[in-house]
C-alpha positions in Angstrom: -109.3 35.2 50.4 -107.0 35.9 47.7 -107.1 35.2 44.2 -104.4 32.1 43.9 -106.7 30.4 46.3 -109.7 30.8 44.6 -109.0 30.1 41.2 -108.0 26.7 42.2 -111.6 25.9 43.7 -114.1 24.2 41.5 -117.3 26.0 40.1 -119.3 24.4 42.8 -117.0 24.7 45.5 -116.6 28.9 44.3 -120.5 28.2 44.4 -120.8 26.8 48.2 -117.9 29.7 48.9 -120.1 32.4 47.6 -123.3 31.2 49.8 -120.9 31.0 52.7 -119.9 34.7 52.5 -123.7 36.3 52.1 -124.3 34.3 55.0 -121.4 35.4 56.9 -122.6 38.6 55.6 -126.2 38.4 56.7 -125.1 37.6 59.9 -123.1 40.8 60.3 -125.8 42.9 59.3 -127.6 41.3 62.1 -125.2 42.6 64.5 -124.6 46.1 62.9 -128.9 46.9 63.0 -128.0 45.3 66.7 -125.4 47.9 67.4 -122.7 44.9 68.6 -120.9 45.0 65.7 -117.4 44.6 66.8 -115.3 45.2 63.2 -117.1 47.0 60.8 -114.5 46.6 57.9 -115.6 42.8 57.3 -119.0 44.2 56.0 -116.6 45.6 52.8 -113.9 42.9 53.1 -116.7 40.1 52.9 -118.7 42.1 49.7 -115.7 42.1 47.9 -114.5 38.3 48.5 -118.1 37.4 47.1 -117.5 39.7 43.8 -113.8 38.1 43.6 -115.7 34.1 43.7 -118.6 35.2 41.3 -116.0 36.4 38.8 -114.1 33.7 38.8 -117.1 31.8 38.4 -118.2 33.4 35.7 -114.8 33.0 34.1 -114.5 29.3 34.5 -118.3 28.8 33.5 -117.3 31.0 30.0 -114.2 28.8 29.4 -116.3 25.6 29.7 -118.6 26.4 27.4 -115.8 27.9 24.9 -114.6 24.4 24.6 
């Protein structure tokens, strides 16, 4: 997910986004302890979308209460 994209979400929809991905990520964990883990890379690709949405939370959630 890139950045354009999730700057124009809402704080609850960067919210339900964020619970999406750790259960997306969960899920591959699953697999990986199960050794059927078909692409490995989305472990790192799916961490990092969930740091992207939590900072832009955080951002929006520090401009709201600036105002």
């Amino acid at each position: 997910m890139k950045i354009a994209d999730i700057k124009e979400l809402t704080i609850k929809e960067l919210e339900t986004r964020k619970r999406e991905i750790r259960q997306e990520v969960f899920n591959l964990r699953i697999q990986q302890q199960g050794g059927q883990l078909e692409k490995p890379h989305m472990l790192r690709v799916l961490r990092r979308d969930a740091a992207r949405v939590e900072t832009i939370a955080t951002q929006k959630r520090k401009a709201i209460a600036a105002k």
